[in-house]
N, C-alpha and C positions, 0 to 999 in steps of 0.2 A: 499563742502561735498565730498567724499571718498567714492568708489562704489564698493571696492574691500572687500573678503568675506577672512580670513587669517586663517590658521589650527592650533594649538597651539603641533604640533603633535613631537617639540623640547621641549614642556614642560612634554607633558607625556613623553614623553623616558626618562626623569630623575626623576621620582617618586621612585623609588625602589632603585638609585643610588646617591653616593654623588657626587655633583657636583665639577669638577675640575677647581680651581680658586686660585691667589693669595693669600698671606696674605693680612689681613686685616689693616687698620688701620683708624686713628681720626681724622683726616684732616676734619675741619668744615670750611673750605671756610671763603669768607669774613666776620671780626667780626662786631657784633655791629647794624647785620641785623635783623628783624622781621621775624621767620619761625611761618609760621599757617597751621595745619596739619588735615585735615576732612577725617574719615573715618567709618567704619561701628565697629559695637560693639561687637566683640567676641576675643577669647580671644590672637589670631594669631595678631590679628590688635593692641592690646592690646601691647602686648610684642614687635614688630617690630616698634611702635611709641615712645614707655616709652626706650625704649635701644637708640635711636635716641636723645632724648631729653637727657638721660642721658649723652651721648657723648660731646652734643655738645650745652646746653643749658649755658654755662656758657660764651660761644664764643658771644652769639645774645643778642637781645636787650630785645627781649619779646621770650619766645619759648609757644605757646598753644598746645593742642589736644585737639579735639573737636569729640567725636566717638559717635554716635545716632544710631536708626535703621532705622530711614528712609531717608540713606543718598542721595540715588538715587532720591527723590523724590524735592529737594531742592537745587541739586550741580551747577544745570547750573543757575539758579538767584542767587547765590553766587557768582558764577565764572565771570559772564558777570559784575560786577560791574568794575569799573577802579580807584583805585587799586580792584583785587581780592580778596572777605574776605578771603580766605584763598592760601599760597603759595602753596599748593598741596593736591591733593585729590586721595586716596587708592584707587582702581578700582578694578574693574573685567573685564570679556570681554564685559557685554552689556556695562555696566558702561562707560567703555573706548570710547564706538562708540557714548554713547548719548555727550560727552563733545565734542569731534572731528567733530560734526557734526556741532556744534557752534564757531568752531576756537580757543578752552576755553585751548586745553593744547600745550604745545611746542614741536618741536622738540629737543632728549636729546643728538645727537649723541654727540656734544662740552664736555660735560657736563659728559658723559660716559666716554670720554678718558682722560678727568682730572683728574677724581674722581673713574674710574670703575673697580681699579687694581684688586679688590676680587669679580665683577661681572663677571659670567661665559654666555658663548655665548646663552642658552638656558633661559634664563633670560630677553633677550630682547626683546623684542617684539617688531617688526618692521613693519612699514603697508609702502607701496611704498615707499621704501627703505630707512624710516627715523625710529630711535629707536623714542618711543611715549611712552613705559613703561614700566618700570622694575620690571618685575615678583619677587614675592620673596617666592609667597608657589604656591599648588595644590587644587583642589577642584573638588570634586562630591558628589551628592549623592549618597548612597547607602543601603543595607539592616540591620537590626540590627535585632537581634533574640538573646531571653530567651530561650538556649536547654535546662534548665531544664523542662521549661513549656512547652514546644514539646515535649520532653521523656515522662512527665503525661502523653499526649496524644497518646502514642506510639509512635509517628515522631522521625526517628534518625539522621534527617538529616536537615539542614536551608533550605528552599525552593528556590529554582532555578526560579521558574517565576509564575507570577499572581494564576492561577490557584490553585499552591500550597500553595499558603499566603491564598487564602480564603478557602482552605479545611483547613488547620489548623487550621484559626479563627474560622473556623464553628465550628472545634472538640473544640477548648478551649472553645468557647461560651455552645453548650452542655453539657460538661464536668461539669459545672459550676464555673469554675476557673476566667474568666474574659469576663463580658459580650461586653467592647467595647477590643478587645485586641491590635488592628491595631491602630498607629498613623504616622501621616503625616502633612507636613507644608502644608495649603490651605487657608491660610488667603492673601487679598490682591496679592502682586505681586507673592507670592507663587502660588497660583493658576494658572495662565497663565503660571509659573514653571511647571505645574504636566500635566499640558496638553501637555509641550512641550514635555517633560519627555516620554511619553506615544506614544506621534503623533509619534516622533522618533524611537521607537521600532518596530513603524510599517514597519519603514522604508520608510516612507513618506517624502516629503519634503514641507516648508511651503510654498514657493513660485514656482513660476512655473518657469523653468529652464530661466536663464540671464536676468529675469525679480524682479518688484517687484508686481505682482499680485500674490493674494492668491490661495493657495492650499490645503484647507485644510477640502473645504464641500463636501469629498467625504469617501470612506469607511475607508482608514486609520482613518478622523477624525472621524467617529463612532466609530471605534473601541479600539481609543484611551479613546474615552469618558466611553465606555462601561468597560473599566479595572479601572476607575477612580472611578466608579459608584461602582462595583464589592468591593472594598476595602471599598469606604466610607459606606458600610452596615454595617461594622464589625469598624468601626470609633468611636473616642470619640461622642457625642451627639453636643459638640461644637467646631468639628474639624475645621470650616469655620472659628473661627478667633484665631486660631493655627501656630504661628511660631515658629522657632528653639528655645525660649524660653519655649515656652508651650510645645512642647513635649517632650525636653531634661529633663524638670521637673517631667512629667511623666512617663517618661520612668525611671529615677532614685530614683522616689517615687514608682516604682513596679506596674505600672498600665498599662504596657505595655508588649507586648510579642511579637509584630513584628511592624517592623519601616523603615518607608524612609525617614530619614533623612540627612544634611551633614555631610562629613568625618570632616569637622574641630569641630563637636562635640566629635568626635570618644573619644579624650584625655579626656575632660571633662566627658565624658560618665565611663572611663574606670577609674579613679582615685580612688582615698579613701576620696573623699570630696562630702558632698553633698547625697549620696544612703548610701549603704548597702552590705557588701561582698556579697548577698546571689544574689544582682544584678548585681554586678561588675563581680563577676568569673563567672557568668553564659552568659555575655552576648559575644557573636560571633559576628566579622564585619566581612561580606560578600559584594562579588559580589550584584549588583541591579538587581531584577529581571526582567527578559524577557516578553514576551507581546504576545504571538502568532508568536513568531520567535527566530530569537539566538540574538537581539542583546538591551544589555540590557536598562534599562526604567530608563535614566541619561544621563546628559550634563557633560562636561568634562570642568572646570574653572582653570581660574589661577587667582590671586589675586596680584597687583601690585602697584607701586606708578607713579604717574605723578606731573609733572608740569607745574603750572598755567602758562599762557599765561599774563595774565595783570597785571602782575607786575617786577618790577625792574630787570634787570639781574645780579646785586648782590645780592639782595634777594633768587631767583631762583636758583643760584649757592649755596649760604649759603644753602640751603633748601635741592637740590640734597647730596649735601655732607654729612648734618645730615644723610638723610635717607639712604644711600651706607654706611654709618658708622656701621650702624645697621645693615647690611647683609653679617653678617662676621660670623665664625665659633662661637666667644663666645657666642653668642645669643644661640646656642644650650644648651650649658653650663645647662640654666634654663629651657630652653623649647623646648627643642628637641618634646615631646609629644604632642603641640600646635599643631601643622600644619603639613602637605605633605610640609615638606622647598625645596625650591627650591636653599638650600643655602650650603655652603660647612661645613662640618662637621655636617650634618643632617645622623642620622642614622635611617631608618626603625623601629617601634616598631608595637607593636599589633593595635595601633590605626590606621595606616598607610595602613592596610591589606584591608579595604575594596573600596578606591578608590584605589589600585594597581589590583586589580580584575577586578573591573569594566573597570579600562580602558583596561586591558588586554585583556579582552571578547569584547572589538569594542564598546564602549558608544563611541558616537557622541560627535566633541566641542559644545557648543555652538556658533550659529552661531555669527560673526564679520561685522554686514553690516548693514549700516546707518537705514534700515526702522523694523530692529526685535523689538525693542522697540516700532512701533506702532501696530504689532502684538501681543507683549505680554501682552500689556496693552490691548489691543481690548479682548483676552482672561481674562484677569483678570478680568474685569468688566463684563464681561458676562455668566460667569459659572455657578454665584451661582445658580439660579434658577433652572437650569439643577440638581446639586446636591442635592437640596433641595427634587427632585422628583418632580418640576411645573413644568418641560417644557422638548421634547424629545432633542433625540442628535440631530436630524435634523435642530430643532427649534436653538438649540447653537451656532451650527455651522452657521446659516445660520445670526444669531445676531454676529456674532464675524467677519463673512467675511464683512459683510454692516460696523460697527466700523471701522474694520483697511481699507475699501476703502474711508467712510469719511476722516480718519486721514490720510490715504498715499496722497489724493487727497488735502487735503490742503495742506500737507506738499512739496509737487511739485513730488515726486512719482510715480503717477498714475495722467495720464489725464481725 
């Protein structure tokens, strides 16, 4: 296990810049190999896999993709089989620390200098001085706002922090324009998301300094609860099993007028597919709002590929090399508006604006250290009731810290 916490603070510094890197090229490594590719289902992961396979699927023996939503919940009883069902699995930050904890991915340096001519330095993600994953986009969430539907209201401005989101929803709810107007992801691991979201604006920290004991049943985490509670007033009716599907839905069926959702909706959100002009040109990506301080209510992600640990090192070569194929300038070509790329010939558009805000205003990474995943799950499983209006903050809090000391305490953690 890996006790070290890493700041991703070389992947924001290139959001708003392209990155400077070689040409690209096709080199898929040894032929005649089996690449199997698991990742999560939107449309970034989408495009960075299908450019991958298209490169190089005619080199291997089998090429799969395999993208679900609940990739996180499945990857490491995948991975520990021998062989690996799959030769590599798309990460994020938690992502990355739940497999690393298991021994399930490899080190890539070998593997970066054969293959990494078009990977640039902020791309790699390195934990105790070994590359473990190659970034290829950015991620946060952040705020989404209808200004035609705040101009009704008088509002000439998207709201800056909590506060403002539910005096505006109050005025749209009066108004009688949209009774639920707020959405947000709070289904499942979302949930234990919003709280982090929130705890961190406090400026709170989850655990207590060079340890893994919790931090979190004290006034930050009321107060975090209390901005969570504050929006889900003004929430769809069935926000609690609400992901980035159900809201991006709603929000581009017009039943939305203020949103914390992710940037890698932002493209999807902003297109000509799927809504309606009257929702496309009205909608503004912003900064995430603030919480009772300056610093905003968002984690700061990067999204990447690894590879699997139990399987062949031809396979794993084949594998890296598809996927470094794919993070070359042409991918922008088609999709520059998918993702924050963290790739060369990525250019900045309107969807780009609102994690380039957020993290410019100080949003937090999310944290990189083996026990945040029994935290987030201890939150996840514990909120609802709170949100429901059964039970107080005190009550959540004080269910979420007993959760993650069971889980840390089996996990060897906490004595």
């Amino acid at each position: 296990m890996f006790l070290k916490q890493i700041a991703i603070t070389g992947v924001v510094a290139g959001l708003m810049c392209t990155a400077a890197s070689a040409d690209g090229h096709s080199d898929c490594g040894p032929a005649g190999q089996s690449i199997r590719i698991l990742g999560s289902d939107f449309p970034a992961i989408q495009a960075m896999s299908g450019a991958s396979q298209a490169n190089c699927e005619s080199a291997a023996s089998e090429f799969s993709i395999t993208l679900r939503d609940d990739t996180r919940d499945m990857m490491n009883q995948a991975q520990t089989a021998n062989p690996a069902q799959y030769t590599s699995v798309i990460v994020a930050n938690a992502t990355l620390t739940q497999l690393m904890n298991d021994g399930l991915v490899r080190p890539l340096d070998d593997l970066v200098a054969k293959y990494g001519a078009n990977l640039s330095p902020n791309q790699l993600i390195t934990i105790d001085g070994k590359v473990m994953a190659v970034a290829f986009m950015a991620n946060s969430q952040h705020l989404y706002s209808r200004t035609d539907i705040l101009a009704q209201v008088g509002i000439d401005s998207v709201p800056s922090n909590v506060d403002e989101m539910v005096a505006a929803a109050e005025a749209i709810r009066a108004a009688g324009i949209m009774e639920h107007p707020i959405v947000m992801n709070a289904t499942g691991w979302n949930q234990g998301e919003l709280f982090n979201l929130f705890f961190f604006a406090t400026g709170g920290e989850l655990f207590k300094p060079g340890t893994a004991e919790p931090n979190i049943n004290n006034e930050n985490g009321v107060a975090a609860l209390e901005s969570m509670a504050a929006l889900a007033e003004y929430a769809h009716p069935d926000f609690l099993s609400h992901a980035s599907n159900e809201t991006q839905g709603l929000w581009e069926a017009g039943q939305a007028a203020l949103g914390i959702m992710w940037g890698s909706r932002g493209g999807a959100i902003l297109d000509d597919e799927g809504s309606s002009a009257e929702v496309t040109e009205n909608t503004v990506l912003s900064a995430a709002p603030t919480a009772g301080g300056d610093i905003p209510a968002a984690t700061l992600w990067w999204d990447g590929f690894t590879i699997a640990t139990n399987i062949s090192d031809a396979e794993a070569e084949a594998t890296f090399a598809a996927l470094a194929s794919a993070a070359t300038a042409d991918l922008m070509e088609d999709h520059n508006d998918d993702a924050i790329w963290l790739i060369d010939g990525y250019t900045p558009g309107p969807a780009a604006a609102g994690v380039a805000e957020t993290a410019q205003a100080g949003a937090r990474p999310y944290p990189m250290i083996p026990y945040i995943n029994l935290m987030h799950n201890a939150a996840s499983a514990e909120l609802s009731d709170f949100l429901k209006g059964e039970e107080t903050a005190e009550q959540a809090l004080a269910d979420i810290e007993a959760a993650y000391i069971t889980a840390a305490t089996e996990a060897g953690f906490l004595q």
